[in-house]
C-alpha positions in Angstrom: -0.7 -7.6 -51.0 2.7 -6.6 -52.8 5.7 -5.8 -51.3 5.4 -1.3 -51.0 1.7 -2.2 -49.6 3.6 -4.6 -47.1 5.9 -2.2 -46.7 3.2 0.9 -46.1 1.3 -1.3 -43.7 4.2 -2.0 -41.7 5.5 2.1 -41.5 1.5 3.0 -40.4 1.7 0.4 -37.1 4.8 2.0 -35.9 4.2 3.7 -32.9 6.6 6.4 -33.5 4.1 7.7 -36.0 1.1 8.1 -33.8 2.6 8.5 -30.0 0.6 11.8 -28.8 1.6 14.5 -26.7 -0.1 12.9 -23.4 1.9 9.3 -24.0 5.2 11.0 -24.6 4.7 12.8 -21.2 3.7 9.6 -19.4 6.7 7.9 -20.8 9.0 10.5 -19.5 7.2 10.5 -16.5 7.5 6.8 -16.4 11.3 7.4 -16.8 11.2 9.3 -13.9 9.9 6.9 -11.5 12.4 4.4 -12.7 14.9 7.1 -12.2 14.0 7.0 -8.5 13.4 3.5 -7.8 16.7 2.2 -10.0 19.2 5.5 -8.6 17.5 6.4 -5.4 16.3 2.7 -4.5 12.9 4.3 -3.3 10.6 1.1 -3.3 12.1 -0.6 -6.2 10.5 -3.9 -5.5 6.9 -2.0 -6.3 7.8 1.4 -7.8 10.3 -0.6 -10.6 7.3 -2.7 -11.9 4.3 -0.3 -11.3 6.9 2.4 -13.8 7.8 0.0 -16.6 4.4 -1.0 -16.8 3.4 2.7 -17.3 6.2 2.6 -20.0 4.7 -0.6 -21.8 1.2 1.0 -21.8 1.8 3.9 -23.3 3.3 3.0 -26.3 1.0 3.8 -29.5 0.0 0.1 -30.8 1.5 -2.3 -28.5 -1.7 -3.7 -27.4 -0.5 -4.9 -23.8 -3.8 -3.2 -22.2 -7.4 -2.2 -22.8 -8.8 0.0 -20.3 -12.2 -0.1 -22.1 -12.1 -3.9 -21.2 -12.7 -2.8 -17.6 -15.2 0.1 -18.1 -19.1 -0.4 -17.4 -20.4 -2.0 -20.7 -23.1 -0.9 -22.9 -25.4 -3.9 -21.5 -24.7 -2.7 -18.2 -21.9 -5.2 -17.1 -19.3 -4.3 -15.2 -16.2 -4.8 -17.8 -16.3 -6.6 -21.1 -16.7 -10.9 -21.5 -14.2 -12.7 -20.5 -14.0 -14.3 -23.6 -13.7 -11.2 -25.6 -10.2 -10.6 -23.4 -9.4 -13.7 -24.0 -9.8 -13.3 -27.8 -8.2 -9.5 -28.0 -6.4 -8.9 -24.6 -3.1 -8.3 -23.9 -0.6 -9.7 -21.2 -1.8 -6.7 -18.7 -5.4 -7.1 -19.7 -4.8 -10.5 -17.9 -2.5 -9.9 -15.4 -4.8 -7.3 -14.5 -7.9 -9.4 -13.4 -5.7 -10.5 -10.5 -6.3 -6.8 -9.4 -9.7 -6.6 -10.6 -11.0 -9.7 -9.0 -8.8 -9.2 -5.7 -6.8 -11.2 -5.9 -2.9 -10.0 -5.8 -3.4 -7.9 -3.0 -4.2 -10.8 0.0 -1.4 -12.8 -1.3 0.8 -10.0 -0.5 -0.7 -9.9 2.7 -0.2 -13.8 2.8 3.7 -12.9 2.4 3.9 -10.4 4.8 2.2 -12.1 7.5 5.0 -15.2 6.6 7.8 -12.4 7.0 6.1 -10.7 10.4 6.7 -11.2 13.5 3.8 -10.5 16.0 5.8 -10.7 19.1 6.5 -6.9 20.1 2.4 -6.7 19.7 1.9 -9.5 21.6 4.2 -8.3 24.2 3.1 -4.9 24.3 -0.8 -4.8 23.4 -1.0 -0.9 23.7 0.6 -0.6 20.5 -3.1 -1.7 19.2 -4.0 2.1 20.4 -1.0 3.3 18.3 -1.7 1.4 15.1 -5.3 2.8 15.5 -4.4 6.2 16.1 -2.2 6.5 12.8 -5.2 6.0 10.9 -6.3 9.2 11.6 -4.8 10.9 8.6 -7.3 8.0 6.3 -10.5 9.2 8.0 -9.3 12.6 8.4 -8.4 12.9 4.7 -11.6 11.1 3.7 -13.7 13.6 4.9 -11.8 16.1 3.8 -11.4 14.9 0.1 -15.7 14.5 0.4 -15.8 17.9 1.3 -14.1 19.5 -1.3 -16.7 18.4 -3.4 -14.4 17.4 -6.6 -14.5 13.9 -5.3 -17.6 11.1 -4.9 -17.9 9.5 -1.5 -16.3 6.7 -3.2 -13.1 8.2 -4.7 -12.8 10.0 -1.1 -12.6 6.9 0.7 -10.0 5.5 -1.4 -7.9 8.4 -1.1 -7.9 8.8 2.5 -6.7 4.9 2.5 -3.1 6.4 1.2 -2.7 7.9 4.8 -2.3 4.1 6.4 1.0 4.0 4.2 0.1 0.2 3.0 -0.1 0.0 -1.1 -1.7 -3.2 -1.0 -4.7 -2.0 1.0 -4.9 0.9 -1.0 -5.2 -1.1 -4.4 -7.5 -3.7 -2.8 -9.9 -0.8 -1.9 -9.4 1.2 -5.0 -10.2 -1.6 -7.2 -13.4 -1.7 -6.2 -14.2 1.6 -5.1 -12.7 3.6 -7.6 -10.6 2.2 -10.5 -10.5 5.1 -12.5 -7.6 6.3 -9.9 -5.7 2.9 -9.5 -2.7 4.0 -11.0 -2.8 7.8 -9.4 -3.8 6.1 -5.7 -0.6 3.5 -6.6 1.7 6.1 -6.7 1.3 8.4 -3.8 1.2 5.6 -1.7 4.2 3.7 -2.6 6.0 6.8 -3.4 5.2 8.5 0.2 6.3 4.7 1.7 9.4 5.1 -0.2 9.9 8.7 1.5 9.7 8.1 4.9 13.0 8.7 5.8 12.1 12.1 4.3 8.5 12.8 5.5 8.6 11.2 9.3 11.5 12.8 11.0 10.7 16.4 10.9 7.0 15.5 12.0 8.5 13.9 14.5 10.7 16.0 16.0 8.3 18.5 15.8 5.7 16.8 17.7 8.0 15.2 20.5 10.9 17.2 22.9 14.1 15.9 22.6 13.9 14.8 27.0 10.5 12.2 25.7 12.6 11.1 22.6 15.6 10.1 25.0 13.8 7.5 26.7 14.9 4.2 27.0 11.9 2.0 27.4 11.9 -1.4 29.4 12.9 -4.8 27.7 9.8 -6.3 26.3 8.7 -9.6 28.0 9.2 -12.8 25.9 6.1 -14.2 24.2 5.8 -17.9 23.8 4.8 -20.0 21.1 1.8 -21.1 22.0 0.8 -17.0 22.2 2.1 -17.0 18.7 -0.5 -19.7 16.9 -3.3 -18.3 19.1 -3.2 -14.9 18.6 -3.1 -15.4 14.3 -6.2 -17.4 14.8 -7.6 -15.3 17.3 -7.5 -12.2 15.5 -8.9 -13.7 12.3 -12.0 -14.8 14.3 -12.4 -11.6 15.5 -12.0 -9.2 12.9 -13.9 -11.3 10.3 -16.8 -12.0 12.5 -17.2 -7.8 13.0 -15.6 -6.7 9.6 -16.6 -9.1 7.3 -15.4 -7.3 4.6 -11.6 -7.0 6.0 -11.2 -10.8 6.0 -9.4 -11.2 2.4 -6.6 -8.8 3.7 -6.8 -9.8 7.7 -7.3 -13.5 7.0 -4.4 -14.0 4.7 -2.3 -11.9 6.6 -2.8 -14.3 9.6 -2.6 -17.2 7.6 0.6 -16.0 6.7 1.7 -15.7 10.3 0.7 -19.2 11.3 2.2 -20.9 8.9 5.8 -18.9 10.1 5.2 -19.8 13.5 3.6 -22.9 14.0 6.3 -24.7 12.5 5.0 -27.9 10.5 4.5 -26.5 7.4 8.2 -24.6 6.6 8.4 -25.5 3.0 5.0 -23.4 2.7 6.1 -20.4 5.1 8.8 -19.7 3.0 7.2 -19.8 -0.3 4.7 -17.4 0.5 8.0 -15.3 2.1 9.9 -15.6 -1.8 9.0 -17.1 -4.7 5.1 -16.7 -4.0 5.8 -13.3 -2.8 7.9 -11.8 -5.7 5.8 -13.7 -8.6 3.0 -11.8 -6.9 4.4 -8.6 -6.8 5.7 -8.7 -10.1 2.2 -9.2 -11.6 0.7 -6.5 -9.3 3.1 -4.1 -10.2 3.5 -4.2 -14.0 -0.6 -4.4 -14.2 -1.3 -1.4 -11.4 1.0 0.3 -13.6 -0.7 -0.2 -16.8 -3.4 1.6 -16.1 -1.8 5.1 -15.6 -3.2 5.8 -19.6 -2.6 9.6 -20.4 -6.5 9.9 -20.5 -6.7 9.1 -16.6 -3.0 10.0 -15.2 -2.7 13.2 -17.0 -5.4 15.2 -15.3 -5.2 18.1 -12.4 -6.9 15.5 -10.0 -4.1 13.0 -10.1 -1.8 15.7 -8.4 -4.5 16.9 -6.2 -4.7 13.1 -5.0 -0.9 13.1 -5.1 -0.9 16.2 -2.6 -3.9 14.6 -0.3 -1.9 11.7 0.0 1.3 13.7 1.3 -1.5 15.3 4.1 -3.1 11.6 4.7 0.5 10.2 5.6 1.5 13.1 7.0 -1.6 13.2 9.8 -1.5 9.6 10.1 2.6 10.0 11.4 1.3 12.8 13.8 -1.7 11.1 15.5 0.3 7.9 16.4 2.6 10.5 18.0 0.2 12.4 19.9 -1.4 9.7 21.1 2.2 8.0 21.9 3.6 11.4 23.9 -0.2 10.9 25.4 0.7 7.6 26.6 4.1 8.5 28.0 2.5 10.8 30.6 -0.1 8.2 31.7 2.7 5.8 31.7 4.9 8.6 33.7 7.3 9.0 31.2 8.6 5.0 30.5 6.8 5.0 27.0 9.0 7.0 24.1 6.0 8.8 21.7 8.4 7.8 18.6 6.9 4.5 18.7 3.8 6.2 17.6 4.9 7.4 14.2 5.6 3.4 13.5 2.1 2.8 13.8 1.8 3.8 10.1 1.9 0.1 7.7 4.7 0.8 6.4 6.7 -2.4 7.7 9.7 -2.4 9.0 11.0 1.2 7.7 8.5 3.2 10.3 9.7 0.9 12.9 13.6 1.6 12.0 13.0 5.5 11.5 11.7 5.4 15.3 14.9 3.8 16.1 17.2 6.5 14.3 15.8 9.2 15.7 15.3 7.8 18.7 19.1 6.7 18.8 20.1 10.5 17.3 18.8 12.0 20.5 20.4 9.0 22.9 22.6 6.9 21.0 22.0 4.6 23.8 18.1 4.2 23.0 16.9 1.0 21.0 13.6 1.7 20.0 13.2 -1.0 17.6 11.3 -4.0 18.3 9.1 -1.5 20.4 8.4 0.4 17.6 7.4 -3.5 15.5 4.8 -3.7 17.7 2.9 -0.2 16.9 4.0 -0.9 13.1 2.6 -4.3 12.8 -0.1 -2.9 14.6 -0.5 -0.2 11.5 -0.7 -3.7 9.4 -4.0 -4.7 11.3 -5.6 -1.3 11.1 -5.0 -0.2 7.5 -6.4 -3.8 6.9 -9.8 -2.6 8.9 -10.1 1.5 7.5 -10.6 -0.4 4.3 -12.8 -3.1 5.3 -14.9 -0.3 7.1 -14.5 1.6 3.7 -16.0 -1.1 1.7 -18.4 -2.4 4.3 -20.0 1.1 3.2 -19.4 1.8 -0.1 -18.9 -1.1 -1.9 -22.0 -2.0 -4.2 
C-alpha cells in the first residue's frame, strides 16, 4: 500500500466523515448531562460517567461498544460468544458484562450497606410501613405503563422500578428485563434522584399542613450493638427465604452493614465504603452509558419513560406521605408525615429534604435521623419491588 492509499485509508476511518444526524444529537445531548452533573453537581458521581460514556459510544468508528454483542443471536443465544468479544470487543463491551451478568449493581449495594446506618430503623420499626408505602408510585406506574399498551409486561415492570428512586435497582432489574431501555431507565432515575430538592418539596407541602410539618417528634431510643449484627443477618434470612430473587441486592446490602458494624473486619468495611465503591461505580457508569446508541435513545418512548418516571417518583413521594400524615393521627399527632417522603431510596438526600422543610416550617424541628429510618427503609423495599418483579418476569 503506497503512501496516498495510506493516506485515503486513514481520511475514510475518521469519524468526522461518517457521524450521522442521530450521533451528533446524542453527543450534544451527552453534553448536556455533563453540563448538569459538572455545573449543577446533580449526581455527578453517576450522571458524570453514565454521560461520557454516551459521548465515547457515539462517536462514528471508535469501536468502544457493540450492542449487537448483547442482542439474541441467530442460534438463539442470548448475546454473542464470549470469545468473539474477547476477539472484537471494546473496553465497554467488557465493562458491560458486569451489568449484564449482575454484577455491578450488588456491589453498590455492598457499599452502601458499609456507609448505612440502620439505627433510626431499628429504633423506630414503623418506618418499615413508610419505606413500603413509597413504593407505590413502582406498582402504580407498572400498571399503568402495562396499560397503555406501548409497553410489554416486561418493559412495564422495569419502568415502574424508577419510582423507588434507587439507580442500582433499576439497572439490576432492567438488565434482565428489558435491556433495550438500560440507558433510557438509567437516566430518569438518576436524573429524578439528582432533583429531589426540586421534585419533593412542593409534593410535600402540598400533601401536609404546615401545624403536622411543625412537629417535633420524640428522641429516638439508642439501639445497641448487638441489635446491629442481628438485624443485618436477620433480615437477609428473611427476605431471601420469601424473595429469593431479591437476595443479590438484599444480601449484599446487609453484608455491607455487618461488616460496618460488627467491628473485626474494618480494613474490609471501608474498602467496600471507597475504593471498592468508586472502582465500581466507575465501571457501572461509563458502560450503562454506552448503551444510549441513537438507534435505542433517540426514539419517542425514551421521553415517554422519561415522563413516567417523573409520575413514578412523584407518587412514590406522596404515598410515604399519606401514609406518614396517616400515622400521625393514629399516633395523635407525635409522628411528622415528612418522614414519609424519605421513604423513597434515595439515601441520605430524601432524608435531609424532610429535615429542611421540616426545619422551614419550625426551625426548631430536627427531622433527620427520623427521617434515616423511613429512607433506609426505601433501601429494603426498592430491593424487594424488584425481586417481586423478577420473581415474575424473569425467564
Amino acid at each position: 500500500m503506497n503512501i496516498v492509499e495510506s493516506f485515503i485509508n486513514f481520511i475514510s476511518t475518521m469519524g468526522i466523515f461518517s457521524i450521522t444526524l442521530g450521533q451528533a444529537a446524542m453527543i450534544l445531548i451527552s453534553c448536556i448531562l455533563l453540563y448538569f452533573a459538572i455545573v449543577k453537581e446533580y449526581e455527578p458521581m453517576l450522571l458524570l460517567p453514565i454521560a461520557f460514556g454516551m459521548l465515547l459510544t457515539n462517536i462514528p468508528n471508535s469501536g468502544v461498544y457493540h450492542p449487537e454483542y448483547f442482542k439474541p443471536q441467530a442460534d438463539g443465544a442470548a448475546m454473542a460468544p464470549f470469545s468473539e468479544i474477547a476477539a472484537h470487543g471494546g473496553i465497554f463491551d467488557f465493562l458491560y458484562l458486569g451489568v449484564k451478568f449482575g454484577i455491578f449493581p450488588p456491589l453498590i449495594f455492598m457499599g452502601v450497606g458499609a456507609m448505612t446506618d440502620f439505627g433510626p430503623l431499628i429504633s423506630n420499626p414503623k418506618s418499615l410501613f413508610l419505606g413500603a408505602a413509597a413504593q407505590l408510585g413502582v406498582f402504580v406506574t407498572f400498571f399503568g405503563s402495562l396499560l397503555s399498551g406501548m409497553f410489554s409486561v416486561e418493559q412495564a415492570a422495569s419502568i415502574g422500578i424508577i419510582g423507588g428512586a434507587d439507580g442500582p435497582t433499576a439497572i439490576f432489574v432492567t438488565k434482565t428485563l428489558a435491556p433495550e431501555l438500560l440507558s433510557a431507565i438509567a437516566v430518569a432515575a438518576y436524573s429524578y434522584m439528582a432533583l429531589i430538592p426540586i421534585i419533593q418539596p412542593p409534593i410535600m407541602k402540598a400533601l401536609t399542613t404546615k401545624k403536622e410539618r411543625e412537629i417535633v417528634m420524640e428522641q429516638l431510643r439508642p439501639v445497641s450493638k448487638t441489635e446491629k449484627i442481628i438485624f443485618p443477618i436477620l433480615v437477609t434470612t428473611v427476605i431471601a427465604l420469601i424473595l429469593p430473587d431479591a437476595t443479590p441486592l438484599v444480601g449484599m446490602l446487609m453484608l455491607g452493614n455487618l461488616m460496618k458494624e460488627c467491628g473485626v473486619v474494618e480494613r474490609l468495611s471501608k474498602t467496600a465504603q471507597n475504593e471498592l465503591m468508586n472502582i465500581v461505580t466507575i465501571c457501572l457508569g461509563v458502560s450503562v452509558g454506552a448503551t444510549a446508541v441513537a438507534d435505542n435513545f433517540l426514539s419517542p418512548q425514551t421521553v415517554l419513560i422519561i415522563l413516567m418516571g417523573l409520575v413514578a417518583f412523584s407518587i412514590s413521594t406522596a404515598g410515604g406521605l399519606l401514609l406518614g400524615k396517616l400515622m400521625c393521627k393514629l399516633s395523635g399527632g407525635k409522628i411528622n408525615p415528612l418522614i414519609g417522603s424519605a421513604g423513597v431510596s434515595a439515601v441520605p438526600m430524601a432524608a435531609r429534604m424532610s429535615q429542611k422543610v421540616g426545619q422551614e416550617s419550625n426551625p426548631k424541628n430536627f427531622l433527620l435521623m427520623h427521617a434515616m429510618g423511613p429512607n433506609v427503609a426505601g433501601v429494603i423495599g426498592s430491593a424487594v419491588a424488584a425481586g417481586v418483579f423478577l420473581s415474575m418476569y424473569a425467564k
